[in-house]
C-alpha angles and dihedrals in degrees: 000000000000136000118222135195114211126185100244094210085055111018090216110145113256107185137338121216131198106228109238111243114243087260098055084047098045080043100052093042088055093045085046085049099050085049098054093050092053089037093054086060105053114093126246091262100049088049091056104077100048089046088059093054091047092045085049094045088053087048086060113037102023102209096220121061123199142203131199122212134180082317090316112127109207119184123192130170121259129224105238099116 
């Protein structure tokens, strides 16, 4: 099974995903979980250059598109990650 995202004005698809099962979500919330706790401790210096790559990476390769139709404004997320 897939979930698409199809433009509604269009109804042109967009995007299909792939649903995570129970076990990748559980997994990547605990992963998520096991980074904040190590995050929470780096100092602000230490942070700083990783928040600059990130804030580079998202220049580059913007993480919503958007389309524009007949006024209506659509986002989507994109799959550069």
């Amino acid at each position: 099974m897939s979930i698409q995202s199809i433009n509604p004005a269009t109804e042109e698809l967009i995007e299909t995903f792939v649903p995570f099962t129970h076990e990748q979500i559980d997994e990547a919330l605990e992963q998520a979980r096991q980074a904040f706790l190590q995050w929470r401790t780096t100092s602000l210096s230490e942070r700083s250059p990783y928040l600059h790559r990130v804030a580079s990476y998202l220049r580059a390769h913007p993480p919503v598109k958007s389309l524009d139709r007949d006024g209506v404004l659509l986002y989507t997320i994109s799959n550069h990650w």
